[in-house]
N, C-alpha and C positions, 0 to 999 in steps of 0.2 A: 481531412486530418493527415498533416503530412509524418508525424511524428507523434507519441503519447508519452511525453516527463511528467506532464502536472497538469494542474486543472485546468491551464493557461494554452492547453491545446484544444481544448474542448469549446466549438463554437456554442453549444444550448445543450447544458446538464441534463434539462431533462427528457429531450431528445434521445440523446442516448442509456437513459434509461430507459424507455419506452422502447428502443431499438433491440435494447437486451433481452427487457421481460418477451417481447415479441420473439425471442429466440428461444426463450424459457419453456415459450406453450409451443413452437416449433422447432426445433434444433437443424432439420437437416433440410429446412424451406431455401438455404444457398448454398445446398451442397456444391453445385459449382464452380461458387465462384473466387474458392481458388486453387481449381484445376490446374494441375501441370506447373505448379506454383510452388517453391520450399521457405519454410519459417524457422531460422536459428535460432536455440536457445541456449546461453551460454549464460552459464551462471562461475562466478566467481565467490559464490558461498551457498550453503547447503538448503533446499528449498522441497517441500513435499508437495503443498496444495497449489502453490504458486505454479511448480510443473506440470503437475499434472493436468491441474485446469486448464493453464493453456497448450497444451499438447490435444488437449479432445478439442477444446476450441476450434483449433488449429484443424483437427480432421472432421469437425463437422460443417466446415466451411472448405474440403476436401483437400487441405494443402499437405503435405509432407513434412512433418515436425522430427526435426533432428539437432537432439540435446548434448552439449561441449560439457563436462564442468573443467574449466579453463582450470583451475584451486586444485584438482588430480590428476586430471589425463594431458594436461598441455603445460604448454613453457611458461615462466612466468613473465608475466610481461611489464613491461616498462610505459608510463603515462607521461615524463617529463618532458618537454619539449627539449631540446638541445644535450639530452644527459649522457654523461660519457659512461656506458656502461660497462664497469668494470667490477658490478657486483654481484649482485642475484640473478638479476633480471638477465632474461637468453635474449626475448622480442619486442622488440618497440610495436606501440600501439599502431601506427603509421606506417608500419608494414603489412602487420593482421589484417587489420582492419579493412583495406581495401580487396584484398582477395576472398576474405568474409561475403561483402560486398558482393561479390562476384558468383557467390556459391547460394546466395538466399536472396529472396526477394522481398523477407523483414527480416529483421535481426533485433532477437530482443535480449536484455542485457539484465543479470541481475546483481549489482555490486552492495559493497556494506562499509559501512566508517571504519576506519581504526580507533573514533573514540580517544585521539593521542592531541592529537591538531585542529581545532574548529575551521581553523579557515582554511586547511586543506581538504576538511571534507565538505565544508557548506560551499565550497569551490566548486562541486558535482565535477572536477577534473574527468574522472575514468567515462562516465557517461556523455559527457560533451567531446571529450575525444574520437568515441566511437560513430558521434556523431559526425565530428568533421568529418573524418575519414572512409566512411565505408562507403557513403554516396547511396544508401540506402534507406528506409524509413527505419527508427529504431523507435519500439516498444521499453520502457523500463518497466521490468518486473520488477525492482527494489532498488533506491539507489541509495547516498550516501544520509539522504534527506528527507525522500520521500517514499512511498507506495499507492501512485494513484491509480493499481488496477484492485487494490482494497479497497480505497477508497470510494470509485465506483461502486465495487460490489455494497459497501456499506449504503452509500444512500437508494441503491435497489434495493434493497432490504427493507430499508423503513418505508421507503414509496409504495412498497408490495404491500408492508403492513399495516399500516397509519392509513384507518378510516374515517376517522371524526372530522366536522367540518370548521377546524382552528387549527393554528400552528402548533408543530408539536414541538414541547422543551428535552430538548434534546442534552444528556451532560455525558463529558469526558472525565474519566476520575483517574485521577494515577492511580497503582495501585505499588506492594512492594512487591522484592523481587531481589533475588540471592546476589545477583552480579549486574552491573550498568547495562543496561541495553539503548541503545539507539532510540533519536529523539521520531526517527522516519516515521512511525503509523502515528503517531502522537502528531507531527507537524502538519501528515499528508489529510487527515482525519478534519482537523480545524482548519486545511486552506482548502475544502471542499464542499465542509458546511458554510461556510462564509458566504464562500462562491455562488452558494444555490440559493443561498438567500432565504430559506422558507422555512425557517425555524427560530426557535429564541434559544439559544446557545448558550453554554456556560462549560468551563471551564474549571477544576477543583484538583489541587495539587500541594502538599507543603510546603511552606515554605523556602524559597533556595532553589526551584526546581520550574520556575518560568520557563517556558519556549520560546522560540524566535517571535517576535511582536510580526514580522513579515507575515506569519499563518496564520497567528492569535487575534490580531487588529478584526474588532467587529462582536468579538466573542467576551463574555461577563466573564470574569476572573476572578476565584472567592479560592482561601484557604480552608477554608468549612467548609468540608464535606458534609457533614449535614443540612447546612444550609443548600447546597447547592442539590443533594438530592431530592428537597424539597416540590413534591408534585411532580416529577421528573417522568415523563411519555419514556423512555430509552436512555439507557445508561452505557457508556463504553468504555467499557474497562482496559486500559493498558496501563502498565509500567515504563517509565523516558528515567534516562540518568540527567545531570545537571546539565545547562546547556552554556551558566554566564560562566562559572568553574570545571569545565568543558568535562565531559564523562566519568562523573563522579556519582558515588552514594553516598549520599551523606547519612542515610537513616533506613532502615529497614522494621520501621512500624505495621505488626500487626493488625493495629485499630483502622489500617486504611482499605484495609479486604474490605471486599463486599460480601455481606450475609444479609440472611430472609431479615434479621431484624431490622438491617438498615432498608431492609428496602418497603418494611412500614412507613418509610417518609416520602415515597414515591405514588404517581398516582398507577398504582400494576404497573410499573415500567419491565421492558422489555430488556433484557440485557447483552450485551452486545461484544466480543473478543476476536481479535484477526485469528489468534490460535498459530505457535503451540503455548497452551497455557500449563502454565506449574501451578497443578492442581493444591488448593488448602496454603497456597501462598499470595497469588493476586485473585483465587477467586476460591469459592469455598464448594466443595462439593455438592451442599442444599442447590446453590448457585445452579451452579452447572448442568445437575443430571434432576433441573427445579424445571415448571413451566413457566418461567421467566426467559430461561434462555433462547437465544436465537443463533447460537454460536455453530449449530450443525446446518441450520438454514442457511446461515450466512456464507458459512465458507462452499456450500453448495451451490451458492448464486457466483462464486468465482469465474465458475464458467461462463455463464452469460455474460460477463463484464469483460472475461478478455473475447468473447466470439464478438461483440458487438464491436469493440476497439478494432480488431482485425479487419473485419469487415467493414469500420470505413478507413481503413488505411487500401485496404485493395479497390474500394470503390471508385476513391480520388484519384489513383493508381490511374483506374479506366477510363476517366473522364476528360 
């Protein structure tokens, strides 16, 4: 693995989960192997689990984790190729970048959409930049698009949980939510069940509120939420703003939360949140602090997903 954007770096899904949960029931079985080794984390918007996780990752495979947030303590920087900077921005990316390079031996990045421009943010600009430039391996903790070290952690969850011998029906359900948020775990979430292949998928959203058919393609697509919770193994609840009328709300419907009643249409599904969630608005309290949830399991398998990522980025490293 020379780099981790999307799923599309990942030779065999479930290799590395297997590699993860293996770190699960051992954490520090490689503690050396990345001695004498530093991993940058530099985030460009504000992150709790995301950091943390992989900062332990990061020292329980022995390397030195030392976190930038570029958004307070640095210059702002500049993504454009050719821009005559005569406004905000102090640093061209193709400066940093390379002496970044120089300082770490990953560099992982965590950026976010402005939600203003589709095609400047499904561009992943700021993260392909970092990538020409720094001549190092980059990790994405979040980008304009996606989060496929959630995503990992998500399909170890269910692999960890799912014992019966059938596929499990797995549904994403929008949910609402005060202010637009990013299509990212919604995108990264369906281009990773796809990818693994070992479930019967669906997809549940109101109308006006479709994703990129690039992550959806593969996945059942119903407006009925009840339909779609239907028997449902696992439920995953986020919120996405619009994607065709690009970062918009168009509706802030209550009836789309999930409560204990809806989840009479499910078979005991297990329910599922990247987290932070806004409590009593995309999920209901029963929800949450209910034995359905898997939301504190989940974001605790964060770690295994980045130690496992790490480790085969230093492995290839060696080989």
């Amino acid at each position: 693995m020379k780099n981790f954007i999307s799923v599309h770096d990942v030779s065999n899904i479930n290799s590395l989960v297997k590699k993860a949960l293996s770190y699960k029931a051992h954490p520090f079985k490689d503690r050396n192997l990345g001695a004498d080794k530093r991993i940058g984390l530099l985030f460009l918007n504000p992150s709790l689990r995301t950091r943390l996780s992989t900062q332990v990752a990061a020292k329980n495979l022995g390397m030195e984790a030392i976190v930038f947030n570029v958004d307070k303590e640095g210059w702002a920087l500049e993504f454009e190729e050719g821009a005559i900077m005569s406004g905000n921005t102090v640093e061209h990316v193709k400066d940093a970048a390379p002496i970044l390079g120089q300082y770490f031996d990953i560099l992982c990045i965590r950026t976010f959409p402005g939600l203003k421009n589709r095609e400047d943010d499904y561009s992943e600009m700021f993260i392909h930049q970092f990538i020409k430039y720094a001549g190092v391996p980059v990790i994405s903790l979040e980008s304009a698009t996606l989060h496929p070290l959630q995503s990992l952690t998500d399909i170890i969850t269910i692999q960890e949980t799912w014992t019966l011998p059938r596929r499990p029906r797995i549904v994403l359900t929008w949910a609402p939510h005060i202010k637009p948020l990013p299509q990212c775990v919604s995108n990264s979430f369906a281009q990773w069940v796809n990818a693994w292949g070992e479930a019967d998928f669906v997809i549940t959203h109101p109308v006006d509120y479709e994703l990129a058919e690039q992550f959806t393609k593969g996945a059942m697509i119903t407006h009925n939420q009840d339909e779609a919770l239907k028997d449902a193994d696992y439920v995953y609840v986020k919120n996405w703003s619009t994607y065709t009328d690009y970062g918009k709300v168009y509706e802030n419907d209550p009836s789309w939360m999930l409560t204990d009643e809806k989840m009479k249409l499910t078979n005991q599904a297990k329910v599922m949140h990247c987290l932070p969630v806004r409590r009593n608005v995309e999920l209901s309290d029963e929800i949450l602090d209910g034995p359905h949830s898997l939301v504190t399991r989940e974001a605790g398998n964060r770690v295994w997903a980045a130690q496992a990522v790490i480790a085969s980025i230093l492995e290839q490293s060696k080989s």
